[in-house]
C-alpha positions, 0 to 999 in steps of 0.5 A: 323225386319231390319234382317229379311228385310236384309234375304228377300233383294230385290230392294227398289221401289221408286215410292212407297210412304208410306210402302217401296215396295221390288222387291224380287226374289224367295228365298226372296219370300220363307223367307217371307212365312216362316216367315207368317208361324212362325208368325213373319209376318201378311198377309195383301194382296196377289194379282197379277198385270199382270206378277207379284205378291204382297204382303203385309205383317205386323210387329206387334210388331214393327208397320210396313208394306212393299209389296213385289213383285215378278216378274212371267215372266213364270206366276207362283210363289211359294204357300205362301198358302203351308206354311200359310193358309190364302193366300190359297183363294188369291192365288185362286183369282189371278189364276181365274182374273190373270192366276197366278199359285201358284206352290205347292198350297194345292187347285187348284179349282177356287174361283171367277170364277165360269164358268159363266164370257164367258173369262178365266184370265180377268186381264191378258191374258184374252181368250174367253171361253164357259159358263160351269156352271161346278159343284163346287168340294165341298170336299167330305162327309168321315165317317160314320153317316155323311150327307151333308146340302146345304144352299144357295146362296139364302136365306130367308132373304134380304141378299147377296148370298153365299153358305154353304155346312154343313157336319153333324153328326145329329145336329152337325157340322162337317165340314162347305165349304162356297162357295163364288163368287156370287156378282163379280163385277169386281171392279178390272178391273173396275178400269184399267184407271179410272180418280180419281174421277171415282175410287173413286166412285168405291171404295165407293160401293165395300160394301155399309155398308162400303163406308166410309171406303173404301172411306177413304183407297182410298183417302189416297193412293192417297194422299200417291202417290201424295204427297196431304195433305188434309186440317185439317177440311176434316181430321176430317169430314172424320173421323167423317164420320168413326166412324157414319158409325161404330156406325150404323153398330155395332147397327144394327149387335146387334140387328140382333145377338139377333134376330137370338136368337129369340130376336127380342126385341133387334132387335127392339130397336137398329134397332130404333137407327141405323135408328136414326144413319142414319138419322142424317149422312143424315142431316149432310152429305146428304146421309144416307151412306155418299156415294161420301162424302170423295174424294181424297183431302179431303171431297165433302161438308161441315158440317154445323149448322144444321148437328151438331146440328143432331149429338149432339142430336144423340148422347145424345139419344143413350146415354140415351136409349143404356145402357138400351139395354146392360143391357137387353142383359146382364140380358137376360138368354134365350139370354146368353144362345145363345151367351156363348160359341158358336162359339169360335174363338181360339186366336192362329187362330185369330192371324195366320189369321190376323183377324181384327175388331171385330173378331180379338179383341175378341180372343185376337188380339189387332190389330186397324189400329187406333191405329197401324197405327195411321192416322190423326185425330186418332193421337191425339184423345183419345179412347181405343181399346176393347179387350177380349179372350173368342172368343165366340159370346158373346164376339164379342157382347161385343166388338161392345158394347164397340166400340160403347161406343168409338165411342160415345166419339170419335165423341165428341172430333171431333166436339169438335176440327173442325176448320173452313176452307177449306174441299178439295185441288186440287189433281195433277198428278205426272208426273211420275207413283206413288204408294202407300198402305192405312190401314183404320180401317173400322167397320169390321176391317182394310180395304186396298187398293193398287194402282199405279197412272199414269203419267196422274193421271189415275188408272192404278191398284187397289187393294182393299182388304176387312177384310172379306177375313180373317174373312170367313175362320175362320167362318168356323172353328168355326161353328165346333162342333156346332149345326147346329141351331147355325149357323145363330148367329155365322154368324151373330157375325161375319158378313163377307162383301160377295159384299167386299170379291168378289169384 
């Protein structure tokens, strides 16, 4: 690693607190994206920041992360996504929001832009522009005995909005588009000069099943940035707050694959505990999804007697009633035969596109920011990370299975180890801008947020990037050779953020 830094070179950034941020000219730009292309690097993030890009980029095996900057002062900059696919969606974004062009880029369509926003280039030199509406360039239907079938943006259920183009020959999928973009919230631009606080309330509600995580990521980049050290009992209650939030998400997502097998049994019964898993977050922390609860410099309220007291209950009922569930799931034949070997994520891709969460562990990847980038309280609690190799759905059931149990365990010991004090220290402007990078390990997998701080303590950029953004794509290669009916559970399995990923 220290020689491949050595090829890229560039200027140390100072101000960048954390991972070490690289000024890099074109050559070192060019050697970071041959490196993401054999493998020896991971793409964390790719995003513009006015007449410049950055990127984040991850040294497994040795555990370490760096962004790297290149400066586009003609508003273009060599395609990363030419040499390595998953920057290929990334680099769309930061044309449609920044006017960046990505020079060799193998697709130039828009992404977040869909001819509706009235201005072109938002975040950069932004310009009034009509409404078009313009139809979207799907790639076209190419062989014989092929159709097309269009799903979406809006669906049956109460779901987010999103489009599917599916290119089938009869019952199998040849080829599936996704179309996404329909829920921008303009969370980027909502950020420019926002206090603190306001930022923090805005990255709670990028993916509302997910507003601890981003919470958390947002809390410790600016604690990175400012040199804050949040006192020992928020550092647990956060991660408290984590690992409920995981508990609820992986019960829901459970019963909701079952369902699309025409298992509602297991809907019904996990959707019981999920609703038990919120309820007692609500009477620990006053909120079902413990919005507004972590904020930069700790946490916004305390937990009390009685919260502890719903928690401790919690979890010996989905002790007592779970192990039930995974055995009816396990010995359910009709289910298993829904969930083997459908929708196989190979581990090589998983590998090349970074997937986190459930989707990466599955296949192989044992990625955990946990355990990676081991953040307090997660450096001295003990749990194990789940991994297996099969990729099929089953196996991603599996995994929530067993992170259900670690979680379990996990939120034991933080209760076991809280000790009274203090939950929040003043958070102080620098005096000078800062920066700074967070990996949290979100329930979908790691999520991360970017951010510079000014000299007022004001946001002057953020970057929030959710574990979906890598995750979407790879549905779309496992749906291949499957049936059409399938779908619904493969999508499922993998349950992608569509409010996280559009931003």
């Amino acid at each position: 690693m220290p020689q491949l830094w050595q090829r890229i070179g560039g200027r140390s950034v100072e101000r960048h607190r954390g991972w070490p941020r690289f000024e890099v000219d074109r050559a070192g730009w060019a050697e970071a994206a041959g490196a993401l292309r054999e493998g020896r690097l991971t793409l964390l993030g790719l995003w513009g920041d006015g007449p410049a890009m950055h990127l984040a980029v991850l040294e497994e095996e040795a555990a370490k992360a760096a962004v790297l900057t290149l400066a586009c002062p003609d508003g273009s900059f060599p395609s990363i996504g030419r040499l390595h696919p998953p920057a290929i969606r990334p680099e769309r974004t930061a044309r449609d929001l920044f006017g960046l062009v990505p020079l060799g880029a193998p697709d130039e369509r828009p992404w977040l832009d869909h001819g509706r926003w009235g201005l072109r280039r938002p975040l950069g030199t932004s310009e009034d522009a009509p409404a078009t509406g313009s139809p979207y360039a799907f790639l076209p239907v190419e062989g014989d005995s092929l159709h097309q079938i269009p799903v979406g943006p809006v669906h049956a259920g109460i779901i987010e909005p999103g489009h599917f183009r599916f290119t089938a020959n009869g019952e199998t999928v040849v080829r599936l588009e996704a179309r996404l973009g329909y829920v921008h919230k303009g969370i980027e631009g909502l950020m420019r000069g926002a206090t603190l606080s306001r930022a923090a309330g805005l990255a709670g509600r990028i993916s509302g099943d997910s507003s601890v995580a981003y919470a958390l990521a947002f809390a410790r980049a600016v604690e990175a940035a400012l040199g804050t050290e949040p006192p020992p009992r928020a550092v647990l209650l956060r991660a408290l707050m984590a690992e409920l939030e995981r508990l609820a998400n992986h019960l829901g997502d459970i019963g909701a694959i079952c369902n699309d097998a025409a298992f509602v049994l297991m809907l019904a019964h996990c959707g019981v505990l999920r609703e038990r898993v919120l309820r007692a977050a609500d009477a620990a922390f006053g909120h079902r999804l413990m919005r507004d609860r972590i904020v930069p410099g700790g946490a916004a309220v305390d937990l009390g007697g009685e919260g502890v007291a719903a928690i401790r209950s919690l979890l010996a009922e989905i002790r007592a009633r779970f192990p039930e569930l995974v055995e009816l799931y396990d010995n359910t034949t009709s289910l298993q035969d829904r969930t083997v070997a459908t929708g196989i994520l190979d581990p090589a891709l998983a590998r090349r596109f970074g997937a986190g969460g459930y989707v990466g562990r599955a296949s192989g990847r044992t990625f955990d920011a946990r355990r990676v980038f081991p953040y307090p309280p997660y450096d001295r609690l003990s749990f194990e990370v789940p991994v297996l190799d099969e990729g099929d759905v089953n196996a991603r059931v599996w995994i929530r299975i067993r992170e259900v149990e670690q979680s379990l365990s996990l939120v034991d010991q933080i209760l076991d180890l809280l000790p009274e004090g203090a939950v929040r220290v003043p958070v102080e402007p620098a005096g000078e801008p800062r920066e700074a990078a967070a990996l949290v390990e979100g329930f979908r997998g790691d999520v991360l947020v970017w951010l510079r701080i000014g000299a007022d303590g004001r946001i002057e950029r953020c970057h929030p990037r959710d574990p979906s953004w890598f995750q979407w794509p790879l549905l779309e290669a496992v749906i291949e050779n499957n049936i059409v009916a399938d779908f619904p559970i493969c999508n499922k399995s993998f349950n992608c953020s569509y409010s996280g990923h559009d931003l």
